[in-house]
N, C-alpha and C positions, 0 to 999 in steps of 0.2 A: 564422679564423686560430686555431691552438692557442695557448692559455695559456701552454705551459709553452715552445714555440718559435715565432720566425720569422723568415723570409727576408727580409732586404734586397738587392738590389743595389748595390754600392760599386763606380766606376770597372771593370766589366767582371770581377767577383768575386763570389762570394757568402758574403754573410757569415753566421753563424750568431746568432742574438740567445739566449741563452739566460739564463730567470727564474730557476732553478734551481743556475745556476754562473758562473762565469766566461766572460766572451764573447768568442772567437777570432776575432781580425782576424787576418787575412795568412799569411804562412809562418811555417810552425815553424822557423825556423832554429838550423844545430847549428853545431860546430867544422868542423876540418879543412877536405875539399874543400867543403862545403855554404856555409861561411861564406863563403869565396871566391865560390861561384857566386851566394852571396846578395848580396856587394859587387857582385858585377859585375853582378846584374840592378838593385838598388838604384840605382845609377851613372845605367843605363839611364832610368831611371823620371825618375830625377832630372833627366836631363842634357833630358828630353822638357818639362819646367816652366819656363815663360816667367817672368822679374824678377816679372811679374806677374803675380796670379791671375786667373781667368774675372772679377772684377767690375772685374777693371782697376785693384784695390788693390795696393799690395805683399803678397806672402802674410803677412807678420805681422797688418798691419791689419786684413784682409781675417778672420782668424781668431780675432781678437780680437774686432773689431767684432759677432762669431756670437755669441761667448764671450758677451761684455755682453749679448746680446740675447734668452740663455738663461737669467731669473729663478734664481738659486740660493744665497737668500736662508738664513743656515743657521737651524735652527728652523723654517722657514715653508715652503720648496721643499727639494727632492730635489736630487741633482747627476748621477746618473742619464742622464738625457736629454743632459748635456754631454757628461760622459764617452762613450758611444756614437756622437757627433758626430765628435768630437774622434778616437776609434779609429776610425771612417771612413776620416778626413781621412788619418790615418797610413797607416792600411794602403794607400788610394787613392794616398801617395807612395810605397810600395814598404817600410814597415816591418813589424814582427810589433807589434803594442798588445791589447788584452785590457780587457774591461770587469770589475771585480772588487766583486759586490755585498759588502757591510758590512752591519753590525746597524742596524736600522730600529725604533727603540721603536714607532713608529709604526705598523708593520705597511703600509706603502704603498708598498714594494716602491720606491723611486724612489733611494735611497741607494748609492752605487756610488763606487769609485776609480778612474782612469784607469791601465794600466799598459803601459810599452810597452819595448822593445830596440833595439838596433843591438849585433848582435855584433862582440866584437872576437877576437883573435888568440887568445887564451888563455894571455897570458902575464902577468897580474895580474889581480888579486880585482877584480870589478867596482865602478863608483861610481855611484853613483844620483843622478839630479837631481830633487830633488822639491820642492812646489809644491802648492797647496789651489783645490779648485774652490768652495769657496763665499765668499759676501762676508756684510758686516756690512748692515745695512738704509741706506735711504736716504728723503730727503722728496724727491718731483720736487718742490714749489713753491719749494725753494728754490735749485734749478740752473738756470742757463743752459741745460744741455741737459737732457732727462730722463736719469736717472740709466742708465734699462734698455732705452735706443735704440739705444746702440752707437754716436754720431755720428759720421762720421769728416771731416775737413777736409782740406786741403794739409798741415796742421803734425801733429794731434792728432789720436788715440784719445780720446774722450771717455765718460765712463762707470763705474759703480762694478764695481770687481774691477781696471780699466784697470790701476795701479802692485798691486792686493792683493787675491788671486793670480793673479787670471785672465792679467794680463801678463806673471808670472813664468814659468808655463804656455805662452805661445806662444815666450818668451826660449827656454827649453828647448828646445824642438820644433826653433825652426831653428836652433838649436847642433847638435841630430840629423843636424838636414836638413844644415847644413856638412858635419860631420863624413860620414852618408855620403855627399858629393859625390865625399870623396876619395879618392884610387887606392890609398893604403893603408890597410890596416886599423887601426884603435887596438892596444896592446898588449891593453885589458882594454875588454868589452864595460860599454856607457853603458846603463843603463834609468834609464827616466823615470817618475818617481809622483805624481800627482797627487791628492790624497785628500780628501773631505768632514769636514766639521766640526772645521774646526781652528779658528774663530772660535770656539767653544765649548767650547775646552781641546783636542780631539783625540783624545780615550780612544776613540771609535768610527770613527774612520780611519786616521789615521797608527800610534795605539796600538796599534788591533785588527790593522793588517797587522803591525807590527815584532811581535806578541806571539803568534797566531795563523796568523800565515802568511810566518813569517819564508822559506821556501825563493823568495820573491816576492825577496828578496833576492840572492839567490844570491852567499851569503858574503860582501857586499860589503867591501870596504877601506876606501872615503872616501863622504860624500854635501855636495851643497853644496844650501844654502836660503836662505830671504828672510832677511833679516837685518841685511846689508850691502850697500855701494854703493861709488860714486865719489862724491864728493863735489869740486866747485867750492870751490877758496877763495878769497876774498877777493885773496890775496898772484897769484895769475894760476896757484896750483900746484894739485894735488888731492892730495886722500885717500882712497887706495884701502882703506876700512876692512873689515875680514873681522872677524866677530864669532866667537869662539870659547868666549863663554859670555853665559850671560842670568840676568838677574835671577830670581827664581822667584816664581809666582805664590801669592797669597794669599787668594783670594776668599773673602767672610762675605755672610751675609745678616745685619742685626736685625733682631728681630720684637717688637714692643712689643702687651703686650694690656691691656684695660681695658674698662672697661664700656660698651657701646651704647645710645644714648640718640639724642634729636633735638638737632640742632644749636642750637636756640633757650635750652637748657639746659648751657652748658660745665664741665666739669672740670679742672683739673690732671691728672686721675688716667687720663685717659682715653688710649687709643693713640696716637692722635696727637700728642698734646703731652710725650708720653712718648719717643715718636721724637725729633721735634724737639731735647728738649733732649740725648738721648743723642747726634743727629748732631752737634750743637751742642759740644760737649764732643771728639767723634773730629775736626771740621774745625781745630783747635783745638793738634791733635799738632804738636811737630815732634818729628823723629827725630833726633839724635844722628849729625854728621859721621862716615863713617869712609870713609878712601881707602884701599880694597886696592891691592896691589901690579900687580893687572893694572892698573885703572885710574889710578894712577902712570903707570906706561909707555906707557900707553895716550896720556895727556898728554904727557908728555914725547917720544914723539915725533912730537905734533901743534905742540911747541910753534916750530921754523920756519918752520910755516903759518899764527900767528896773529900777530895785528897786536902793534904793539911794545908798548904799555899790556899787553898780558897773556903776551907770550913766556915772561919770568921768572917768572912765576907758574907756566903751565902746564910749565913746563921744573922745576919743586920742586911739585909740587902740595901735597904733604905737610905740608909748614909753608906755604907761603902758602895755601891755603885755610881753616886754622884762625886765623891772623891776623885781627884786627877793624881792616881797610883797605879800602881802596877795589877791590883784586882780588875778594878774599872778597863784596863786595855786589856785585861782577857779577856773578863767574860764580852763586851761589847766585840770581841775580834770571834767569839765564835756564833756565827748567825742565826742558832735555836735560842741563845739567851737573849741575843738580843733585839729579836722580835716580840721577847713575852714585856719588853719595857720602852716600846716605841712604835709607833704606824709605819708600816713598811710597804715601797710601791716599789715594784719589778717589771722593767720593760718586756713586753713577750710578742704581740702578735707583730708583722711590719709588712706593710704592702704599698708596694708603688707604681712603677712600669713594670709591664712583663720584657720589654724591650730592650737593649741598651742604648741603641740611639733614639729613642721616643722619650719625651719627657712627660709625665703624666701631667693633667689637669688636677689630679688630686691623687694625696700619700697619707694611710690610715695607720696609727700606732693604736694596742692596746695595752694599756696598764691595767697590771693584779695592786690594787692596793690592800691591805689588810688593817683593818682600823681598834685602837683597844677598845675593849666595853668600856660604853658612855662617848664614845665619838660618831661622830653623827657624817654620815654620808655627802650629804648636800654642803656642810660645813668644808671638806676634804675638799670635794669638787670645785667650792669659789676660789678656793687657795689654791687648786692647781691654775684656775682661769687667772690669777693674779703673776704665776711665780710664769706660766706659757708669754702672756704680753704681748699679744697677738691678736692683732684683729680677723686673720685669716687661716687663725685654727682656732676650731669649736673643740669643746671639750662635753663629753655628754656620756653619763651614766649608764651602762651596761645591763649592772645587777648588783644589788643593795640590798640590805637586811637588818633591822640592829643583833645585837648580839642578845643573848639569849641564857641566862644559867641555872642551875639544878642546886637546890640545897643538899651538901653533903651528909645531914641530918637526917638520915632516913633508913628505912628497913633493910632499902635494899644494900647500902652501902657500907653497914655494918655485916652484912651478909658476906659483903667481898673479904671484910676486915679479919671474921671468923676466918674462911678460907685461908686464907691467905699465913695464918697463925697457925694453922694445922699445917699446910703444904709446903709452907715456906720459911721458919719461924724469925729468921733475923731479916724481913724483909719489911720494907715500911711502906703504908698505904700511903699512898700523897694525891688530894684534890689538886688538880690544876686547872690551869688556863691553856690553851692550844693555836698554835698561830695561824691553821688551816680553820677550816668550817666543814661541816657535814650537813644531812639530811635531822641532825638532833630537832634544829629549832623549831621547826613544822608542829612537832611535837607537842614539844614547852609550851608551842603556845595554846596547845590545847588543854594546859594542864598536868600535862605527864611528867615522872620525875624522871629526866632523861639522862645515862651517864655514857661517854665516849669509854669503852672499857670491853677489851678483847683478851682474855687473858693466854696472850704468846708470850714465851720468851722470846724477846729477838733482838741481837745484839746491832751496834750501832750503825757496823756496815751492810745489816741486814736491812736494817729500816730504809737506809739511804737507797735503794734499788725500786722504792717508791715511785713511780713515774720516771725510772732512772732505765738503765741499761741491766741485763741482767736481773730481772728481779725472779725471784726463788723463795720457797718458803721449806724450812724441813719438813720432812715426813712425819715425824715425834712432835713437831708443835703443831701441827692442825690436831693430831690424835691427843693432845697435854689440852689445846685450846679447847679440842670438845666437852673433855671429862672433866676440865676445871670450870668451864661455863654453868657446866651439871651440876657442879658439886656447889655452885655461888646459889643457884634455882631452888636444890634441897635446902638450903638454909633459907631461903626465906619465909618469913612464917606465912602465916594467916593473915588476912586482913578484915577491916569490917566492908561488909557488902552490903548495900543499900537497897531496901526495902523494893 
């Protein structure tokens, strides 16, 4: 077989594999009469697909369960092999998808983005649903199931990437697959992006496409991403949360050095204990309350949906959270509130000897800082090199971003608001702020109105299996997440399209 090509067979098609470029699944489809004829074979295709797939799953689970079982650990595996799976799988239902390799430090060829279409009318700029093929690591000893089996049961997906992103990824697909079931076209054609290494900032997926191959876009208007959810409350109502800005990441490494010796001879002076007292000193921070205005609002109006002990609080966040009362040491004692009103840095990586009787020359810490919009990176950084007070630990920037946000004023998020009035009716939409960061800002900053917003229900101990132990998604919400995605895409109207 050549290197540089080869032929697969896909559902009675040939696909083209190419190392060299981009890899073409399905029809090239255009406007006018082509895109018609493309709805009406798409229809076709579609209307030939049983509830369930060849292994007698639902097609979410069933493509999920591949997902999981496609290693795409970032750092460690490629994404590659999924992505070309996954273009199969689309083109095999009647779409156009496209494999799009990325930069590989690596040189091992296995890094790629998934990309795929469903044309619409051409009567608005297109929106993008995008989504990340790789996951964060996992221990099998400490799962019920193995993390990279894919299990699936009556109820559950089981497996890492299940809720992040690998489930985001099939939510999309059959929002696709809705939407081309139906007999009319969208105003403005949907692509779907899926991209590598966004567990690791993103500059070589999501970046490199928004920055280098922006025409993958094709001018888009709106894009939606992980970010947001439905959310169960307590009160029997939900919240429909749609994030429309994120904290901004802050990441440092320390690096402490000092003399190498055997361990039976210890120092103060030496790296290690050098670290030590330096992390010792950063666990040690707190940050200074501040409640921006989105997160104001943000509370205020979640404050109907929380219990009576904190309605009044969360309905003035402003003055009751700086208050020293019984409000202020709740919400501050639960660690989602109290991210969205302070910069927050988490000790994570730690390397020193491999040894135990060898003392290294030098002991590396990494800190996740997370900083609010409007705090600046470099600012963060001097204040750690102040509060460390060390001449013999450097402190030095990882990956940095400012933060980035989307007016909730827009087409598209009124689109969610309708939805969400018909499917849901005592549920309340709420813009917020988000204490993680995504592949959105790459976006924003090209212009696009970007919203963190997947619409699963997932309750609280569901969400928590995030990069956790056990993470699982049901069955019913990748199948709710697709149809409700669909149903936000039919509501959006028309736009103007530029000459």
């Amino acid at each position: 077989m050549s290197k540089t090509h080869q032929k697969a067979e896909c559902r009675g098609r040939i696909v083209r594999l190419s190392r060299g470029g981009p890899i073409e699944f399905g029809p090239d489809l255009r406007r006018g009469a082509l895109v018609a004829a493309a709805l009406v074979l798409t229809s076709a295709l579609l209307s030939a697909q049983s509830t369930l797939a060849e292994s007698g799953l639902p097609l979410g689970a069933e493509l999920l369960r591949e997902a999981i079982r496609m290693r795409t650990v970032d750092g460690v595996d490629g994404e590659r092999p999924l992505a070309e799976y996954l273009a199969s799988r689309l083109a095999g239902l009647g779409l156009e998808a496209r494999v799009i390799p990325t930069p590989d430090p690596e040189g091992r060829g296995d890094r790629a983005a998934l990309w795929a279409r469903l044309p619409g009318a051409g009567l608005g700029r297109p929106i993008v649903l995008l989504s990340h093929l790789d996951v964060v690591q996992a221990e099998p000893g400490e799962w019920t199931h193995p993390p990279f089996e894919g299990h699936v049961d009556a109820t559950w997906v089981h497996g890492r990437g299940a809720l992040d992103a690998k489930g985001i990824t099939v939510t999309h697909i059959l929002a696709m697959l809705e939407l081309a079931r139906s007999p009319n076209a969208l105003a403005r054609d949907v692509i779907l992006l899926a991209t590598p290494g966004e567990e690791d900032g993103g500059r070589l997926g999501a970046g490199y496409i928004a920055r280098e191959m922006p025409e993958l876009l094709a001018n888009a208007e709106f894009l939606l991403t992980e970010g947001g959810g439905i959310r169960p409350m307590s009160t029997g109502r939900s919240a429909w949360g749609v994030a429309i800005n994120e904290k901004s990441p802050c990441w440092l490494e320390l690096k402490a050095v000092g003399p190498a010796g055997h361990g039976s001879t210890p120092s103060r002076n030496q790296a290690v204990p050098r670290l030590v007292a330096a992390l010792d000193r950063v666990r040690r921070i707190e940050s200074p309350i501040r409640v921006l205005p989105i997160v104001e609002q943000m509370f205020a109006k979640l404050a109907p949906l929380a219990n009576p002990d904190d309605a009044r609080g969360f309905a003035d966040l402003k003055a009751a959270v700086v208050s020293h009362g019984g409000f202020q040491r709740r919400f501050l004692a639960n660690p989602a509130y109290a991210a969205m009103v302070r910069n927050t840095v988490s000790i994570t990586v730690l390397r020193g000897s491999s040894t135990t009787n060898v003392v290294p020359a030098e002991a590396v810490a990494h800190l996740d800082a997370r900083l609010l919009p409007g705090e600046r990176c470099e600012d963060f950084t001097q204040a750690i090199r102040r509060i460390v007070d060390d001449d013999g630990v450097t402190v030095t920037p990882l990956l940095a971003f400012p933060s980035l946000g989307s007016s909730p004023d827009s087409a598209l998020f009124r689109a969610i608001e309708r939805v969400a009035e018909v499917e849901d009716p005592k549920a309340i939409v709420v813009p917020r702020l988000i204490a993680g960061f995504t592949d959105a800002h790459w976006f924003r900053e090209l212009g696009i109105t970007a919203y963190g917003f997947v619409p699963r229900r997932l309750s609280a101990s569901e969400s928590a299996t995030v990069h956790g132990v056990d993470e699982r998604v049901r069955i019913e919400v990748l199948q709710e997440g697709g149809r409700l995605t669909a149903a936000i895409l039919k509501e959006l109207p028309a736009g103007w399209m530029p000459e």
